[in-house]
DSSP file (Angstrom, degrees, kcal/mol; ACC not computed):
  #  RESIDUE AA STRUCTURE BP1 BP2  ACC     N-H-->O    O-->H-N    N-H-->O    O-->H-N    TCO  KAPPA ALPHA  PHI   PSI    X-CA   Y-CA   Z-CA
    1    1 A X              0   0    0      0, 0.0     2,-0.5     0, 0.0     0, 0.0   0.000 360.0 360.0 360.0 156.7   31.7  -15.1   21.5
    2    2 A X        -     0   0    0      2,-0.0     2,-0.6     0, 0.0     0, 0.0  -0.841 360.0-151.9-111.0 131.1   33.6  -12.3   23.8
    3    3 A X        -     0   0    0     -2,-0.5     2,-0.3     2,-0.0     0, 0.0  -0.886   6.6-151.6-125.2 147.0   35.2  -13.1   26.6
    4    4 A X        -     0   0    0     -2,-0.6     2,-0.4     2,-0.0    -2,-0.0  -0.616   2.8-157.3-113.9 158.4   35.6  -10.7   29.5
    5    5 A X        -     0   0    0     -2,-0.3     2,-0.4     2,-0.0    -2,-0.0  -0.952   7.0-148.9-144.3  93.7   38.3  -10.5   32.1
    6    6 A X        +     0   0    0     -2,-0.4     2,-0.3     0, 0.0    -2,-0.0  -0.507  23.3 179.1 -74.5 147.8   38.0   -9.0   35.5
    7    7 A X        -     0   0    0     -2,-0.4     2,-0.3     2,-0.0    -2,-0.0  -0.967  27.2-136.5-141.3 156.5   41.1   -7.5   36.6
    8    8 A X        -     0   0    0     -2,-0.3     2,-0.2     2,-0.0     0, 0.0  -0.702  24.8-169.8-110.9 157.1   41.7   -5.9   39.6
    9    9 A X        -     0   0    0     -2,-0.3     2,-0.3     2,-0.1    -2,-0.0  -0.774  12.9-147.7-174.2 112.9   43.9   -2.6   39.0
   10   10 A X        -     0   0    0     -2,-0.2     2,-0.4     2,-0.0    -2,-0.0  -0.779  13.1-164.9-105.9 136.8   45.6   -0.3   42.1
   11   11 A X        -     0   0    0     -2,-0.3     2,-0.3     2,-0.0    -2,-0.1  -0.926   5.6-167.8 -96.7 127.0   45.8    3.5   41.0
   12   12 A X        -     0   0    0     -2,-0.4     2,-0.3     0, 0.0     3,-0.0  -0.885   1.9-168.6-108.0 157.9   48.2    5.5   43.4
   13   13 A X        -     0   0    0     -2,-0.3    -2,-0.0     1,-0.1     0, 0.0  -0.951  27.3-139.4-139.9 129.9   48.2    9.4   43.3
   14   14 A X  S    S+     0   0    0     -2,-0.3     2,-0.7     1,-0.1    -1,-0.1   0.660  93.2  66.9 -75.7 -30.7   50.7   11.7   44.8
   15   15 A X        -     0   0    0     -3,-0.0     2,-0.4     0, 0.0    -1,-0.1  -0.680  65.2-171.4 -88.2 109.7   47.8   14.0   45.8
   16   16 A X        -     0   0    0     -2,-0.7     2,-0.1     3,-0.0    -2,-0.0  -0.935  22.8-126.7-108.2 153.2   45.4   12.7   48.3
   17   17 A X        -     0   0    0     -2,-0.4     2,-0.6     1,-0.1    10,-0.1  -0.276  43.1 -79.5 -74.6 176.7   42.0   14.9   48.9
   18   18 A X        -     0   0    0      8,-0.2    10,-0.2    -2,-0.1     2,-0.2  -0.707  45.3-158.9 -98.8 126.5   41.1   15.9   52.3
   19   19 A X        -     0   0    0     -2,-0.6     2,-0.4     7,-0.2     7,-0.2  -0.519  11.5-143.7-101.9 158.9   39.5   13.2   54.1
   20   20 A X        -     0   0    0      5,-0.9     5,-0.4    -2,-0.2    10,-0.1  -0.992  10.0-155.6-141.2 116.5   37.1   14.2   57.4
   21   21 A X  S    S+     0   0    0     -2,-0.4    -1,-0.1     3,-0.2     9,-0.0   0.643  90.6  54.0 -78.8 -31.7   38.0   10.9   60.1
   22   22 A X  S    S+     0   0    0      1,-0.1    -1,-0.1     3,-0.1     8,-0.0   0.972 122.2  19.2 -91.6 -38.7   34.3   11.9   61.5
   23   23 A X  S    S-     0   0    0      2,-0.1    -1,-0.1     0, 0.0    -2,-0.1   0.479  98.4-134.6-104.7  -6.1   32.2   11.9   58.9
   24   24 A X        +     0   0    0      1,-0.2     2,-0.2     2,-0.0    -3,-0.2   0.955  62.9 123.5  60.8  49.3   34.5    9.6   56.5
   25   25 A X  S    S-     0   0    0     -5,-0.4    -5,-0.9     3,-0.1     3,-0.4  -0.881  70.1-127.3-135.8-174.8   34.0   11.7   53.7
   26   26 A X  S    S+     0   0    0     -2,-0.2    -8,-0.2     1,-0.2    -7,-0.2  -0.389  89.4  87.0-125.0  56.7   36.3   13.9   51.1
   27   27 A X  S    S+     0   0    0      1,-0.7     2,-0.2    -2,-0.4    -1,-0.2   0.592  99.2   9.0-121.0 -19.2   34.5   17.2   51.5
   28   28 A X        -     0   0    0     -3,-0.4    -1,-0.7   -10,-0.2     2,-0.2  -0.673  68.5-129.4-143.0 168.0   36.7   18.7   54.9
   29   29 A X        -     0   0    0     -2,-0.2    -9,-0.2    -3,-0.1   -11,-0.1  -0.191  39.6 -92.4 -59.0 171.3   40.0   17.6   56.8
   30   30 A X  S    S+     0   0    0      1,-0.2     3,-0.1    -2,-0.2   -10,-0.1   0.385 124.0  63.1 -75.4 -10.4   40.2   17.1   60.6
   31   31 A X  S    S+     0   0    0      1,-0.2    -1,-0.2     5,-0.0   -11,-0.1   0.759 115.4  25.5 -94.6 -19.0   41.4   20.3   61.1
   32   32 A X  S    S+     0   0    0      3,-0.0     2,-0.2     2,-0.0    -1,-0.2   0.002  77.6 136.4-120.8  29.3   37.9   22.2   59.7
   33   33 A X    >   -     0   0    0      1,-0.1     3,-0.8    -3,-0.1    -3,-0.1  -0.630  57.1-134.0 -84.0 154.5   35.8   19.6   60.3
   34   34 A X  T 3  S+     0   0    0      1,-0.3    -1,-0.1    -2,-0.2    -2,-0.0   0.679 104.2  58.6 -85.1 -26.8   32.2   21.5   62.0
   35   35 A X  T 3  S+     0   0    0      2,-0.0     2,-0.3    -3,-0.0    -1,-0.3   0.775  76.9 116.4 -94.9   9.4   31.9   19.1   64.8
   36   36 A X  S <  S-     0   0    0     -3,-0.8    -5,-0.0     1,-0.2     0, 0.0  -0.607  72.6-120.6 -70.2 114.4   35.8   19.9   66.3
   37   37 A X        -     0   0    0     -2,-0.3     2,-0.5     1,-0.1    -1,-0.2  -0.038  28.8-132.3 -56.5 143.0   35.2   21.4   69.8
   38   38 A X        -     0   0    0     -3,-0.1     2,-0.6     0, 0.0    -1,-0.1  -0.892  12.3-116.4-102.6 150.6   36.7   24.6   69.6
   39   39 A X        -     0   0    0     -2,-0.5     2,-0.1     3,-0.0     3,-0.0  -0.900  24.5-153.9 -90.1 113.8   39.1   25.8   72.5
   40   40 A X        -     0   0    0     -2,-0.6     2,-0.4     3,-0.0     0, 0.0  -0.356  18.5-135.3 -59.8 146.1   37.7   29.2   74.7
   41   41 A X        -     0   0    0     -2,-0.1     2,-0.3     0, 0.0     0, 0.0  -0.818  28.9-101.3-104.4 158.4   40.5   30.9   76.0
   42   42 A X        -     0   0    0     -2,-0.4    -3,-0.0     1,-0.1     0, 0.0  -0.695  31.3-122.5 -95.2 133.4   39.8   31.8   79.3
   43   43 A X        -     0   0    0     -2,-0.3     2,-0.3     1,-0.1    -1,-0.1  -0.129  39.1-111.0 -64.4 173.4   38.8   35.6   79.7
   44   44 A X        -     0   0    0      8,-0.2     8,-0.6     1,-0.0     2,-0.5  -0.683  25.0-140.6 -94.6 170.0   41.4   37.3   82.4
   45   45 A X  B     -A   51   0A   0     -2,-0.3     2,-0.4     6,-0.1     6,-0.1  -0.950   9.9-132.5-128.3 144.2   40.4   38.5   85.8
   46   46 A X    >   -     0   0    0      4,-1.8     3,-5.9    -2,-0.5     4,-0.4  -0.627  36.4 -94.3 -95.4 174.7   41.5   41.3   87.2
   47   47 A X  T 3  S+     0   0    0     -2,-0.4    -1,-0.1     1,-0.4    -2,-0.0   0.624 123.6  54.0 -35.9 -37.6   42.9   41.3   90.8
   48   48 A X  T 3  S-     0   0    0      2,-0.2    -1,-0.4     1,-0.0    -2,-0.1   0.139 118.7-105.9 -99.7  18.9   39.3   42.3   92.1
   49   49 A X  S <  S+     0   0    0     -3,-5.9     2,-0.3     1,-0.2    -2,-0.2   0.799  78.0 135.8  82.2  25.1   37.5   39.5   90.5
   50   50 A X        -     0   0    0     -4,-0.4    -4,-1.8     2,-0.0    -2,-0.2  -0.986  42.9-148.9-111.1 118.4   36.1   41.5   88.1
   51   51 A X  B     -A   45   0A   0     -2,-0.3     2,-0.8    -6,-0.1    -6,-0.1  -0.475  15.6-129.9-113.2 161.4   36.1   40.4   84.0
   52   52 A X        -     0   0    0     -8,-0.6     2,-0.2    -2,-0.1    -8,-0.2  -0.854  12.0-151.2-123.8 137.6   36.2   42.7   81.2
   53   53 A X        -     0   0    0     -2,-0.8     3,-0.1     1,-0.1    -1,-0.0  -0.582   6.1-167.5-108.7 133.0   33.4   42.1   78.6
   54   54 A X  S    S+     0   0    0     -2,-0.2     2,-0.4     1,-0.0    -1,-0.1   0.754  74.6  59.7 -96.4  -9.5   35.1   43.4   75.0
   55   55 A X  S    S-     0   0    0      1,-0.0     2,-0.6     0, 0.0    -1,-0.0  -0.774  73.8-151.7-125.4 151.7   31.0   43.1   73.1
   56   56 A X        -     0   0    0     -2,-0.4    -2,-0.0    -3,-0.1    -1,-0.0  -0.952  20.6-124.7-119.3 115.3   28.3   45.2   74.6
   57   57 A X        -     0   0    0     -2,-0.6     2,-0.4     1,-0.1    -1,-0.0  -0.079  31.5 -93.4 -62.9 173.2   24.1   43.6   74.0
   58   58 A X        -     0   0    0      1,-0.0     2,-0.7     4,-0.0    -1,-0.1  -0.497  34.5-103.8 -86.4 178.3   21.8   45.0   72.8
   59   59 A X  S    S-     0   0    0     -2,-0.4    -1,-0.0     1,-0.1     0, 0.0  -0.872  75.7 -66.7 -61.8  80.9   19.1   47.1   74.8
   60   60 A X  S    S-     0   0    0     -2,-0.7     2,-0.6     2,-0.1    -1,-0.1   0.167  95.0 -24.8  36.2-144.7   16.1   44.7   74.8
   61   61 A X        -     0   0    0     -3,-0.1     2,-0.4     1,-0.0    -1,-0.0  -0.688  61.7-135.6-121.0 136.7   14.3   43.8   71.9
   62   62 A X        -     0   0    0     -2,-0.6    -2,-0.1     1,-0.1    -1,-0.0  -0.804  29.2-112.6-100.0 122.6   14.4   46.3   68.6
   63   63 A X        -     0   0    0     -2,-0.4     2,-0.2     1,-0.1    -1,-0.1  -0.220  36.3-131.2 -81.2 144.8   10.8   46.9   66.8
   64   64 A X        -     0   0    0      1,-0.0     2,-0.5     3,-0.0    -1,-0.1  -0.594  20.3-112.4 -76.0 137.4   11.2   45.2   63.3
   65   65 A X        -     0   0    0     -2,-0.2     3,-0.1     1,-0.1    -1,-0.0  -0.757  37.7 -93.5 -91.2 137.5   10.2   47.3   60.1
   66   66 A X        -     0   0    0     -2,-0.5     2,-0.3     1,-0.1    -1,-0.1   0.048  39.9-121.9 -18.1 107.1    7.1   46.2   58.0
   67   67 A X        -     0   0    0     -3,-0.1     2,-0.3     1,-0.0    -1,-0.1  -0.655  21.2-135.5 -53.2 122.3    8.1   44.1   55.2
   68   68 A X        +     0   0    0     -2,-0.3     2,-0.4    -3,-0.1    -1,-0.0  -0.586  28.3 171.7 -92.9 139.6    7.0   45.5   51.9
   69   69 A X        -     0   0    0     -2,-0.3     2,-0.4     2,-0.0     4,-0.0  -0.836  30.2-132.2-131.9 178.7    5.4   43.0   49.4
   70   70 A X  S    S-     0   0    0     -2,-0.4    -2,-0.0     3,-0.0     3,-0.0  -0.974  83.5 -25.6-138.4 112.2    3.9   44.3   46.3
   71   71 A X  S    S+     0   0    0     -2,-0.4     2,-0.5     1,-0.1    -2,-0.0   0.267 116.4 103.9  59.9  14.5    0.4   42.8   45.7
   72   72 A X        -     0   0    0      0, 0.0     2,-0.3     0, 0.0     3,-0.1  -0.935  51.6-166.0-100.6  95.1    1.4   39.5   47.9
   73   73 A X        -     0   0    0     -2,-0.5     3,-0.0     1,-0.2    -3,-0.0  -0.898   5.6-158.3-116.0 142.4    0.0   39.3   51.2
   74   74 A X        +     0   0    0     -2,-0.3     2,-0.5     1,-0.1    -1,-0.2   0.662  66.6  44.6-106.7 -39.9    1.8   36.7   53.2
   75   75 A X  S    S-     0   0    0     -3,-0.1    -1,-0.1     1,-0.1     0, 0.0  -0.954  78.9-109.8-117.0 161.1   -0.7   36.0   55.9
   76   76 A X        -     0   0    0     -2,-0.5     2,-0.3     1,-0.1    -1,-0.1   0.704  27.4-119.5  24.3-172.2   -4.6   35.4   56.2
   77   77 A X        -     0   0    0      0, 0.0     2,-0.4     0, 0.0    -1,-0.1  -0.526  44.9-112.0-117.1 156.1   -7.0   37.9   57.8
   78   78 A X        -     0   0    0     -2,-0.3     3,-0.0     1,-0.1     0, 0.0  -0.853  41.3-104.8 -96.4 125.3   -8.3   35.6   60.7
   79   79 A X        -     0   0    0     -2,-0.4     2,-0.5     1,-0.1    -1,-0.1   0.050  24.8-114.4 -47.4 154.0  -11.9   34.9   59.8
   80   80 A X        -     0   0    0     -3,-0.1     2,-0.3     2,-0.0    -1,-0.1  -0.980  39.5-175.1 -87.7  88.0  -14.8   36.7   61.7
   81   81 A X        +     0   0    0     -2,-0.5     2,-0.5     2,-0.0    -2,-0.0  -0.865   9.6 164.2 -25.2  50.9  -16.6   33.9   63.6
   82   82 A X        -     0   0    0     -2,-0.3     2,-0.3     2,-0.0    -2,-0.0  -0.921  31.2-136.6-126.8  99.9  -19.6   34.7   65.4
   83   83 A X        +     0   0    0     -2,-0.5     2,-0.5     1,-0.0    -2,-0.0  -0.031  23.7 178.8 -83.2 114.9  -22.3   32.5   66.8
   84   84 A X        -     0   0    0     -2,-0.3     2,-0.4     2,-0.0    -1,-0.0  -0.807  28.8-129.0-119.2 104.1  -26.2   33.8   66.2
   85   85 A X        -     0   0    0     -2,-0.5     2,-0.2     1,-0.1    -2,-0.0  -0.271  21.2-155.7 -57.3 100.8  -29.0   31.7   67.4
   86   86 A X        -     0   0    0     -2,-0.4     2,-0.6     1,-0.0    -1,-0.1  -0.542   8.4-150.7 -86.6 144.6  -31.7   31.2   64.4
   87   87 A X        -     0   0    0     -2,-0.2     2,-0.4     3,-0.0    -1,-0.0  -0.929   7.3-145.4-108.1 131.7  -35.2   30.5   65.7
   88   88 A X        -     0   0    0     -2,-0.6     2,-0.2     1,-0.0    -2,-0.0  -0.796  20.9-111.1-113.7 154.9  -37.3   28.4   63.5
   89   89 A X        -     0   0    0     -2,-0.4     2,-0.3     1,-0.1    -1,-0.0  -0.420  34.5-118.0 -74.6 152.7  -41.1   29.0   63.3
   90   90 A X        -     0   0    0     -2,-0.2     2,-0.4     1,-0.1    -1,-0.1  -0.523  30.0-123.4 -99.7 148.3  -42.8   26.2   64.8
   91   91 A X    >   -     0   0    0     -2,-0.3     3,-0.9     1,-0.1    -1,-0.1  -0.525  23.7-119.8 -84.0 147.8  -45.2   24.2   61.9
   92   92 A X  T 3  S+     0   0    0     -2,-0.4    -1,-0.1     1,-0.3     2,-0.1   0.960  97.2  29.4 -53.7 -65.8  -48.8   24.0   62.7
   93   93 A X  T 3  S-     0   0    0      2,-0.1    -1,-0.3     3,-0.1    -2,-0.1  -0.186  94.1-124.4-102.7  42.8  -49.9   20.3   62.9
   94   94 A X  S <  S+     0   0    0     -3,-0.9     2,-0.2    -2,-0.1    -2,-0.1   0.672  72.6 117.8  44.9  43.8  -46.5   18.9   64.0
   95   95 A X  S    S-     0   0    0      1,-0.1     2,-0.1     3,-0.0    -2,-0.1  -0.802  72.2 -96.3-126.6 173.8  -46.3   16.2   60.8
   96   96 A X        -     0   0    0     -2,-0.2     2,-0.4     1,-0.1    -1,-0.1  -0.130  43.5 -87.1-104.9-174.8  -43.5   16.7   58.5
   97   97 A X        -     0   0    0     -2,-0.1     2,-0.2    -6,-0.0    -1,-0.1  -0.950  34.4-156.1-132.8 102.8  -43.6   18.5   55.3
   98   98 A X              0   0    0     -2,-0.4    -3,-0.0     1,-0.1     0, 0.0  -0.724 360.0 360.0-103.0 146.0  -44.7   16.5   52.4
   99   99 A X              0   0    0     -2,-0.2    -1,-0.1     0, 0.0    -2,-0.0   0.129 360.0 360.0-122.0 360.0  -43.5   18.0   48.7
């Protein structure tokens, strides 16, 4: 018969990985962790209250070009629906229709 022996056994390493305090994992540090508020610097003002904007928008909204697909087409055509009222012929003696 075998006999088995748990042992307890502490490893140290001079090297630690970078540990993340918020999400308590070893993929980031604290200093590049994604959820770390970032600090704005405050824009200046000049004497007349006025701020100076360094990025310029765009001009409203810029038409998109067709996307080309080769023999794929990515949406539908929306079905043609149309409602037409069928008249049925009325039967002679009003009894049902025996086969």
């Amino acid at each position: 018969m075998v006999q088995v022996n748990m042992e307890t056994i502490k490893v140290e390493y001079k090297w630690q990985p970078p540990r993340c305090d918020t999400f308590k994992i070893f993929d980031h540090n604290d200093d590049h962790c994604p959820k770390k508020v970032k600090v704005v610097n405050p824009t200046m003002t000049n004497d007349d209250g006025f701020m100076n904007i360094n990025q310029k928008y765009r001009k409203g909204k810029q038409p998109s070009k067709p996307k080309h697909t080769d023999g794929v087409r990515l949406t539908k055509p929306k079905p043609n629906y149309y409602y037409h009222s069928i008249s049925k012929p009325a039967s002679g003696n009003g009894k049902a229709s025996t086969s």
